[in-house]
PyMOL commands that place a pseudoatom at each C-alpha (Angstrom):
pseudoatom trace, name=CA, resn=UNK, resi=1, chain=A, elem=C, hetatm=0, pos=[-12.915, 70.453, -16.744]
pseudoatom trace, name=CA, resn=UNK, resi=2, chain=A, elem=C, hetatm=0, pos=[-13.473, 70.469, -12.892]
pseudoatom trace, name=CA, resn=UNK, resi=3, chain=A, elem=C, hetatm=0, pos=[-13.117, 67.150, -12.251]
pseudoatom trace, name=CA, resn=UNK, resi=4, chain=A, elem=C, hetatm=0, pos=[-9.997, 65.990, -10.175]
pseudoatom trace, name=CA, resn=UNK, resi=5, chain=A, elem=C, hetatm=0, pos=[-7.098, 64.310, -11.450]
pseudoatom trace, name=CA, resn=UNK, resi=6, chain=A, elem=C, hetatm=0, pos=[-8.308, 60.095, -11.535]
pseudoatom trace, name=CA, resn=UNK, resi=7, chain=A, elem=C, hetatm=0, pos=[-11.699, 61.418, -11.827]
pseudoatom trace, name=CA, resn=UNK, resi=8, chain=A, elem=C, hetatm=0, pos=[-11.733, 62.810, -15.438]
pseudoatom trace, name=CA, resn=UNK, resi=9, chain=A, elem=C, hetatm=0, pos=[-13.893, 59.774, -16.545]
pseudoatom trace, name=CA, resn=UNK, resi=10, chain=A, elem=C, hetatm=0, pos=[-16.851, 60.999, -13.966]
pseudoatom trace, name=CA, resn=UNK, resi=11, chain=A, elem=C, hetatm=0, pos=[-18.601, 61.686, -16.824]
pseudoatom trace, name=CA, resn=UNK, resi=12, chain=A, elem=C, hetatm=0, pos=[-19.041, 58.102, -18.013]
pseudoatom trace, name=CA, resn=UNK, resi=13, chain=A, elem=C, hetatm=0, pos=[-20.770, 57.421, -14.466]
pseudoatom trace, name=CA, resn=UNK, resi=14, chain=A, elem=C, hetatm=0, pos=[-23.266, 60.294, -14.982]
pseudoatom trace, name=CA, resn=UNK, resi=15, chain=A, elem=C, hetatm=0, pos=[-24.010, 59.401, -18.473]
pseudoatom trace, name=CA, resn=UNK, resi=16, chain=A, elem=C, hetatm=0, pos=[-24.751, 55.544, -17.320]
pseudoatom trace, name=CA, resn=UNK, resi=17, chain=A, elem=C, hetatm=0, pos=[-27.065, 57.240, -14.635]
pseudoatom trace, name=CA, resn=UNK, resi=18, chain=A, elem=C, hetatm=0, pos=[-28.823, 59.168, -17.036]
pseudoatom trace, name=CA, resn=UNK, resi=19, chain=A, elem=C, hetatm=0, pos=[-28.671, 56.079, -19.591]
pseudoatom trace, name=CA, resn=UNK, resi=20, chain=A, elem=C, hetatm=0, pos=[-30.211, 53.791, -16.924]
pseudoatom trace, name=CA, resn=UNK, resi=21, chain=A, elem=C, hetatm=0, pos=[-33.296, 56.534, -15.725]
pseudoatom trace, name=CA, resn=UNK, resi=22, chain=A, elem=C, hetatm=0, pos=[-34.120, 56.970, -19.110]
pseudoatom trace, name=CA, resn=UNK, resi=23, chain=A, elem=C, hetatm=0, pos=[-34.244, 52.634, -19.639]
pseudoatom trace, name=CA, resn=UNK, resi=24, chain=A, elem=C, hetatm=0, pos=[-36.537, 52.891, -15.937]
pseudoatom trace, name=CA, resn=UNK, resi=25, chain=A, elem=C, hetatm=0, pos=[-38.905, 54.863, -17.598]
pseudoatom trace, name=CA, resn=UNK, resi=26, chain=A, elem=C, hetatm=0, pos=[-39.402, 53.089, -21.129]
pseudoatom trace, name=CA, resn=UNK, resi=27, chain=A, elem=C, hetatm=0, pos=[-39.017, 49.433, -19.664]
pseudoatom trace, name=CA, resn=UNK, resi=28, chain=A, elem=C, hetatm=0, pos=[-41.523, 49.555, -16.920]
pseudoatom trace, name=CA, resn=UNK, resi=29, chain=A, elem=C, hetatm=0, pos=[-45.451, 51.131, -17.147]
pseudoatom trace, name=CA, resn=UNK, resi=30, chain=A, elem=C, hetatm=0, pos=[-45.823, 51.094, -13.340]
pseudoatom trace, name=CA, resn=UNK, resi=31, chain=A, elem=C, hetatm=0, pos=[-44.720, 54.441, -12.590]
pseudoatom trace, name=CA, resn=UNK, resi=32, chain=A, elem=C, hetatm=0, pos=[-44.447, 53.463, -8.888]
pseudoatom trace, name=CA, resn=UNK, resi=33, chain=A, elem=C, hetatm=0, pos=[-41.499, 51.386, -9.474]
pseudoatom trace, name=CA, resn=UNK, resi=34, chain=A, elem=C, hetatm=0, pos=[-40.104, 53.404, -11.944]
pseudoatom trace, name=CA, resn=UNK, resi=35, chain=A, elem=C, hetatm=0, pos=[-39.595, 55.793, -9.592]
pseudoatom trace, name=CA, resn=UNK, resi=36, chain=A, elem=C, hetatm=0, pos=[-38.848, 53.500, -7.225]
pseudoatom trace, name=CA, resn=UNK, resi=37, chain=A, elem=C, hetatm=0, pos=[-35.554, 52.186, -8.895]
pseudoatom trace, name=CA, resn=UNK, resi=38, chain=A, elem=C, hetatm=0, pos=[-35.019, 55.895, -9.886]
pseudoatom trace, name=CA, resn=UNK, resi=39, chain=A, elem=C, hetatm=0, pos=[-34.611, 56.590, -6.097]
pseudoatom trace, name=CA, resn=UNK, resi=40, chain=A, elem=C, hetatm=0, pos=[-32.588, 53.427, -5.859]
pseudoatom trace, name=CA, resn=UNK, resi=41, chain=A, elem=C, hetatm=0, pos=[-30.148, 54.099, -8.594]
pseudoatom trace, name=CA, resn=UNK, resi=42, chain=A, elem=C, hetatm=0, pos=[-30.242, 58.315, -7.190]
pseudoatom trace, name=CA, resn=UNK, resi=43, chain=A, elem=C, hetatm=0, pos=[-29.254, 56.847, -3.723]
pseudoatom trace, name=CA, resn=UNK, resi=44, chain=A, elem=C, hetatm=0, pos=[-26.217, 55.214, -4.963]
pseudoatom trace, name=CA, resn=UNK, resi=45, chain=A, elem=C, hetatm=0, pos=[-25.495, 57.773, -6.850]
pseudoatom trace, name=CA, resn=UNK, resi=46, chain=A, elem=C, hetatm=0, pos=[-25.378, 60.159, -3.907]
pseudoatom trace, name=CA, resn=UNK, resi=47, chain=A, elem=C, hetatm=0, pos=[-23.628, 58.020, -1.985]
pseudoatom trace, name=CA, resn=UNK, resi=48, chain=A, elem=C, hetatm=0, pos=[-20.587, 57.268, -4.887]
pseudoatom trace, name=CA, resn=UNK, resi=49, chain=A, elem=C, hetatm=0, pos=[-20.441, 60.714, -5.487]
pseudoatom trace, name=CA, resn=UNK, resi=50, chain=A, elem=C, hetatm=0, pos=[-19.930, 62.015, -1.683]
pseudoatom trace, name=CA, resn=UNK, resi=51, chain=A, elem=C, hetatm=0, pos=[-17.377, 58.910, -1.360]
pseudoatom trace, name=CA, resn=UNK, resi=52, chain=A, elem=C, hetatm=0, pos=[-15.475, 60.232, -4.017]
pseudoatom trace, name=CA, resn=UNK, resi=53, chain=A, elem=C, hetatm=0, pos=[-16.123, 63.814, -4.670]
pseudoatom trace, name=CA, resn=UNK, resi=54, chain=A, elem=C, hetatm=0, pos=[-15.026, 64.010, -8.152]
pseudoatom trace, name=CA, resn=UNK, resi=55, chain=A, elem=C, hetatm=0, pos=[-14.936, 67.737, -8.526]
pseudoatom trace, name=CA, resn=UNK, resi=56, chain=A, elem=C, hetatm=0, pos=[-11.942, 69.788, -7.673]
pseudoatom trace, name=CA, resn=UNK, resi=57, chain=A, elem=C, hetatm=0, pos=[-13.925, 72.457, -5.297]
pseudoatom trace, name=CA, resn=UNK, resi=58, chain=A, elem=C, hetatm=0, pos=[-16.082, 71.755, -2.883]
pseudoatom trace, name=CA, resn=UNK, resi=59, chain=A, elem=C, hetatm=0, pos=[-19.031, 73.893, -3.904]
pseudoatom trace, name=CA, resn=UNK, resi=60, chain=A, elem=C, hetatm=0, pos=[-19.304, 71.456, -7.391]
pseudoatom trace, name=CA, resn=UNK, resi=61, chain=A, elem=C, hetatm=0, pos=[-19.424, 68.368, -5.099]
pseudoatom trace, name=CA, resn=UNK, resi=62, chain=A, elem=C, hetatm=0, pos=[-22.046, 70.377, -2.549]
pseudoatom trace, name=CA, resn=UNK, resi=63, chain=A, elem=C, hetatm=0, pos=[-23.855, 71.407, -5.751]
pseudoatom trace, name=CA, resn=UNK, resi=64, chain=A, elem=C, hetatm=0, pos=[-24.159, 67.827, -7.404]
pseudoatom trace, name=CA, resn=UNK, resi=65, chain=A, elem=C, hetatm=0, pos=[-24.952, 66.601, -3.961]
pseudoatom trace, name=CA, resn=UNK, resi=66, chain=A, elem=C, hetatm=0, pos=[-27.448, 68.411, -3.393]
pseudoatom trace, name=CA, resn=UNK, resi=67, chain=A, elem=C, hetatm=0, pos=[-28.979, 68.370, -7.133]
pseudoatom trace, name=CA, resn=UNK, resi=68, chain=A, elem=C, hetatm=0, pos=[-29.105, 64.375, -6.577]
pseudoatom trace, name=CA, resn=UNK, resi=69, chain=A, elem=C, hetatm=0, pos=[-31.091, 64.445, -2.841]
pseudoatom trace, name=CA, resn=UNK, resi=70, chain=A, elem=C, hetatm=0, pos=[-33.228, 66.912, -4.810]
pseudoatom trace, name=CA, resn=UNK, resi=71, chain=A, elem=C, hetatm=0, pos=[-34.003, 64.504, -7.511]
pseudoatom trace, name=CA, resn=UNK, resi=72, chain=A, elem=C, hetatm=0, pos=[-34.561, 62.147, -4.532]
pseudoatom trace, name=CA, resn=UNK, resi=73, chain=A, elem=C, hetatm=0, pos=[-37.122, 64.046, -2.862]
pseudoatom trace, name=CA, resn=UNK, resi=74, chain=A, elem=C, hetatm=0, pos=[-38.613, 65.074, -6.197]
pseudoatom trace, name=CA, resn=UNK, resi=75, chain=A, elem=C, hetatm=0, pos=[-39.480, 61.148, -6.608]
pseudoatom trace, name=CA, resn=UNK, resi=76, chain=A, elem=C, hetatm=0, pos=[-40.221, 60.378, -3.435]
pseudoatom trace, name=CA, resn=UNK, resi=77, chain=A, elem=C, hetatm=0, pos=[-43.360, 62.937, -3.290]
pseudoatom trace, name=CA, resn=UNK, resi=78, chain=A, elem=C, hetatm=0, pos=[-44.100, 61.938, -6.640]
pseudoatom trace, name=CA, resn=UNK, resi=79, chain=A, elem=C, hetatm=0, pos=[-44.334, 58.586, -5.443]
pseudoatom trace, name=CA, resn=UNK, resi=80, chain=A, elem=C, hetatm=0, pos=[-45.885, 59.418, -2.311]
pseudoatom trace, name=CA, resn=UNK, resi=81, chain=A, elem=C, hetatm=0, pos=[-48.613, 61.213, -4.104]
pseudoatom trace, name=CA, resn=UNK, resi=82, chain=A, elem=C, hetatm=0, pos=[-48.986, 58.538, -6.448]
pseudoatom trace, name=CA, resn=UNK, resi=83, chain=A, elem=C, hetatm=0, pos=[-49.891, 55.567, -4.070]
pseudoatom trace, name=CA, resn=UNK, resi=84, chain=A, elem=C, hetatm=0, pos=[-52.650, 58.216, -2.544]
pseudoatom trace, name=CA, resn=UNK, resi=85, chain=A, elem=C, hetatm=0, pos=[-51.208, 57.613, 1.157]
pseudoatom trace, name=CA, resn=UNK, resi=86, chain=A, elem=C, hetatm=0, pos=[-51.967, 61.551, 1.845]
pseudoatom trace, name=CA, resn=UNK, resi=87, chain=A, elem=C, hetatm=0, pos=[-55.620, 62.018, 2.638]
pseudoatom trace, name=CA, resn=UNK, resi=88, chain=A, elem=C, hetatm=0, pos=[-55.120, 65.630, 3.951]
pseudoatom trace, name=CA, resn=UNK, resi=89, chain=A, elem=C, hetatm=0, pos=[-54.883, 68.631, 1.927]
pseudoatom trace, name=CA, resn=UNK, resi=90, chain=A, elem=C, hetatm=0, pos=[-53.048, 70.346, 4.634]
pseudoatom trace, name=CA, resn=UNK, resi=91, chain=A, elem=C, hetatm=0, pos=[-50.082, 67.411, 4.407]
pseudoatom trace, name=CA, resn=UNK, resi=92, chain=A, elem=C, hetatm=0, pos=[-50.185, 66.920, 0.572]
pseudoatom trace, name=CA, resn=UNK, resi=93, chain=A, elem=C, hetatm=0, pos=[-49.471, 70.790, 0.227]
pseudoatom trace, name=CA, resn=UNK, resi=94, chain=A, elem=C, hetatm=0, pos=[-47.154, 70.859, 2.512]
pseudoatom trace, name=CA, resn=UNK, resi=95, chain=A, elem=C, hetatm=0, pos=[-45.023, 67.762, 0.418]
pseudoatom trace, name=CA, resn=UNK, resi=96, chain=A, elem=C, hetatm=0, pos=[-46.126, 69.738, -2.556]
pseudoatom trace, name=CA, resn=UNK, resi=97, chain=A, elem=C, hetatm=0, pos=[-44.223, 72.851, -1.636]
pseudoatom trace, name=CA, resn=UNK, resi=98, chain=A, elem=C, hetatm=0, pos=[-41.367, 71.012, 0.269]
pseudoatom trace, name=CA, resn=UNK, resi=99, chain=A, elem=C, hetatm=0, pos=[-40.659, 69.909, -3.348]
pseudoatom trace, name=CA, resn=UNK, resi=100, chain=A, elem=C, hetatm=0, pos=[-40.838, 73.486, -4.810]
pseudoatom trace, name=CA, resn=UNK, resi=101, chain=A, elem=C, hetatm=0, pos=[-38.563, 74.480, -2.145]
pseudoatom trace, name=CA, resn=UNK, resi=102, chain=A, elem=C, hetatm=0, pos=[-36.221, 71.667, -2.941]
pseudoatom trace, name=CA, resn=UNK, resi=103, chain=A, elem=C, hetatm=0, pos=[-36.006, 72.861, -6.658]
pseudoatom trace, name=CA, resn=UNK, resi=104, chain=A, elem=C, hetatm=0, pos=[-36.152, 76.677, -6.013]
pseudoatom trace, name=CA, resn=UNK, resi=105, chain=A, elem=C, hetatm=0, pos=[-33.096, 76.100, -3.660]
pseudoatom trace, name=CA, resn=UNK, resi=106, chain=A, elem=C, hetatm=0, pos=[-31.031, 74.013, -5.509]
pseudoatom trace, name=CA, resn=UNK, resi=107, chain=A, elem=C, hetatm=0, pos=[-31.840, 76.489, -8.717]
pseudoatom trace, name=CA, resn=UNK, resi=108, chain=A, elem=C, hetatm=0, pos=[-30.039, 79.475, -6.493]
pseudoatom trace, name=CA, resn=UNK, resi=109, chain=A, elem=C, hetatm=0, pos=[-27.924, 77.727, -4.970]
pseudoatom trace, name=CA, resn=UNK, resi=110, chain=A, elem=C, hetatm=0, pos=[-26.524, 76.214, -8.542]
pseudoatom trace, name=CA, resn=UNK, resi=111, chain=A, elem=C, hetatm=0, pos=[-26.995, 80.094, -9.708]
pseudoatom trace, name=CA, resn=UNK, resi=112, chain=A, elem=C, hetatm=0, pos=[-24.273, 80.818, -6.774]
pseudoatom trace, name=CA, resn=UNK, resi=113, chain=A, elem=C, hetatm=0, pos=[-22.332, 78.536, -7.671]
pseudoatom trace, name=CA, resn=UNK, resi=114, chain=A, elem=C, hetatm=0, pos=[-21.806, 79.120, -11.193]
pseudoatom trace, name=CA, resn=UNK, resi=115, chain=A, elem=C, hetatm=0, pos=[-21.528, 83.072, -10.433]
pseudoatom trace, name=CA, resn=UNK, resi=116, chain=A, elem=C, hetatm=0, pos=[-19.151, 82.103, -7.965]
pseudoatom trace, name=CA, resn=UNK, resi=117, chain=A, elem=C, hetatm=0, pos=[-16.396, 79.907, -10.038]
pseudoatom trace, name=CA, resn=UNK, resi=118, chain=A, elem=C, hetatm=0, pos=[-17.307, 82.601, -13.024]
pseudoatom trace, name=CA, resn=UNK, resi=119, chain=A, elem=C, hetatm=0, pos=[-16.185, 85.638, -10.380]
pseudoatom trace, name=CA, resn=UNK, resi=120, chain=A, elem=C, hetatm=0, pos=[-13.087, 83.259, -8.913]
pseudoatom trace, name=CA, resn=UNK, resi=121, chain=A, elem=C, hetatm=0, pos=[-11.975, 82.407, -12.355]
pseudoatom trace, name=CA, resn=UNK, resi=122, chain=A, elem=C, hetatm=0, pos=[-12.362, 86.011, -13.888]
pseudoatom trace, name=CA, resn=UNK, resi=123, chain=A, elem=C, hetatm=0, pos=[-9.974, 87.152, -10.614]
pseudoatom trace, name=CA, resn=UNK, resi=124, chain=A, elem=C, hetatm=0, pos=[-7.428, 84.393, -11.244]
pseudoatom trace, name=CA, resn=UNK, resi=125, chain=A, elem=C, hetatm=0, pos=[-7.241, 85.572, -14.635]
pseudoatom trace, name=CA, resn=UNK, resi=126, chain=A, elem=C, hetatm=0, pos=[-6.930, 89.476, -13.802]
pseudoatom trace, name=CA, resn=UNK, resi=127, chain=A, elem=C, hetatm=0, pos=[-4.218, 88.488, -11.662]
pseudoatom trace, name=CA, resn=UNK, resi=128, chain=A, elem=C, hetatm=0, pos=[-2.020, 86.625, -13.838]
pseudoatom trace, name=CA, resn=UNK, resi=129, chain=A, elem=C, hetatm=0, pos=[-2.838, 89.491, -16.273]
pseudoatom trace, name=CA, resn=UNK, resi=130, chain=A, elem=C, hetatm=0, pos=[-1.698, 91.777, -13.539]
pseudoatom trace, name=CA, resn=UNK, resi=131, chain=A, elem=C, hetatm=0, pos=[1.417, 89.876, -12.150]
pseudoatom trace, name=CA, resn=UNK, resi=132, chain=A, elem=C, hetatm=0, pos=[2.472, 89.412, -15.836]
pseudoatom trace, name=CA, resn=UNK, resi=133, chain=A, elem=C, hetatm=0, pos=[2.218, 93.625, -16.686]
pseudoatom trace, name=CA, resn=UNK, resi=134, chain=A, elem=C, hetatm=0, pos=[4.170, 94.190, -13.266]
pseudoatom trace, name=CA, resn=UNK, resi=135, chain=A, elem=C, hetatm=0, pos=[7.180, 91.467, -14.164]
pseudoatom trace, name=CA, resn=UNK, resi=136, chain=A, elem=C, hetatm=0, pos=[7.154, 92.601, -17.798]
pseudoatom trace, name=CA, resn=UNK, resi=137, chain=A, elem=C, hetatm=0, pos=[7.371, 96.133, -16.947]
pseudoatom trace, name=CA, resn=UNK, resi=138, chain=A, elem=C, hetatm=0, pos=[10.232, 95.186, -13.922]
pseudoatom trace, name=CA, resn=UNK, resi=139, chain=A, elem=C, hetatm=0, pos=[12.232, 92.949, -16.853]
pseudoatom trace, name=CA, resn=UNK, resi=140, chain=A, elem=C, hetatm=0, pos=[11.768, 96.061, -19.517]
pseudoatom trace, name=CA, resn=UNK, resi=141, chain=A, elem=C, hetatm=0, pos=[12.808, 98.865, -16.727]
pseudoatom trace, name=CA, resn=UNK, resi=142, chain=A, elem=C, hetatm=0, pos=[16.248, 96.838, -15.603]
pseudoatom trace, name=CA, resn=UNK, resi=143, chain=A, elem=C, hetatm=0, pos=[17.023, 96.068, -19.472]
pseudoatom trace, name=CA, resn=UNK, resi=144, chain=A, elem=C, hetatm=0, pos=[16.482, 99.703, -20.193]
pseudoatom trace, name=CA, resn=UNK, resi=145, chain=A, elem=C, hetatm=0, pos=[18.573, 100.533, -16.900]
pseudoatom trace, name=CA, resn=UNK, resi=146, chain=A, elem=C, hetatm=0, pos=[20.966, 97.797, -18.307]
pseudoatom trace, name=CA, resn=UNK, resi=147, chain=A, elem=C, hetatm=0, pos=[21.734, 99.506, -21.537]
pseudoatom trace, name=CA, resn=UNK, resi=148, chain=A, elem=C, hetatm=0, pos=[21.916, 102.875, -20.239]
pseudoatom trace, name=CA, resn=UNK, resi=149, chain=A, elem=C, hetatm=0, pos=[25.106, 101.985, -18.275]
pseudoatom trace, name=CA, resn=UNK, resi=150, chain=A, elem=C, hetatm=0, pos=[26.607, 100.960, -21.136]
for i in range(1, 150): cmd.bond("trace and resi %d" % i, "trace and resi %d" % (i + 1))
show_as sticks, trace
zoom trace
């Protein structure tokens, strides 16, 4: 996994996060504060997670970082348009496609990212397959060497 050594239990924190969304959304019909303890338990979230920064490389932490203020702002226009405080068209579109932004960004981004560890890992690999050809070869040309001399 990607998770740093200490950390490999990172999971159980993001399944209680999920676990405790889900329980905002069947225990409560007021959507406002549904949402509103969703941003709650998102901002601590966000916050534990760049304290810690769980993942080995950076661009996992950036990625989950960024996926959670996403979620944030996803909820907070949600609730913003919910309550009715935004009388102008003009404003509610532009919170409307602030949010599409949000997800369209974090979407490439995350695309990137994945590409990225796919391409660094695929590398890492070639090389080792490499470096292991060029010492196998170097150990089978001086015990060939080796028994020619005798």
């Amino acid at each position: 996994a990607n998770k740093r050594m200490g950390f490999l239990t990172w999971d159980v924190f993001t399944q209680a996060r999920t676990v405790l969304l889900v329980a905002f959304s069947v225990l409560s019909e007021n959507g406002i504060f549904q949402a509103g303890l969703a941003i709650c338990l998102l901002i601590l979230s966000l916050v534990a997670h760049n304290y810690y920064r769980p993942f080995r490389t950076d661009r996992a932490n950036d990625l989950e970082s960024l996926t959670l203020a996403t979620l944030i702002i996803i909820c907070f226009v949600g609730v913003i348009g919910a309550i009715g405080a935004i009388t102008s068209p003009v404003v509610a579109d532009v919170l409307l496609y602030t949010g599409y932004s949000s997800v369209t960004g974090t979407l490439v981004y995350g695309c990137w990212v994945v590409m990225s560890e796919v391409f660094e890992s695929h590398l890492e690999t070639t090389r080792t397959s490499r470096y292991t050809r060029i010492m196998l070869g170097l150990q089978q040309s001086t015990q060939a060497e080796a028994k020619s001399e005798e």
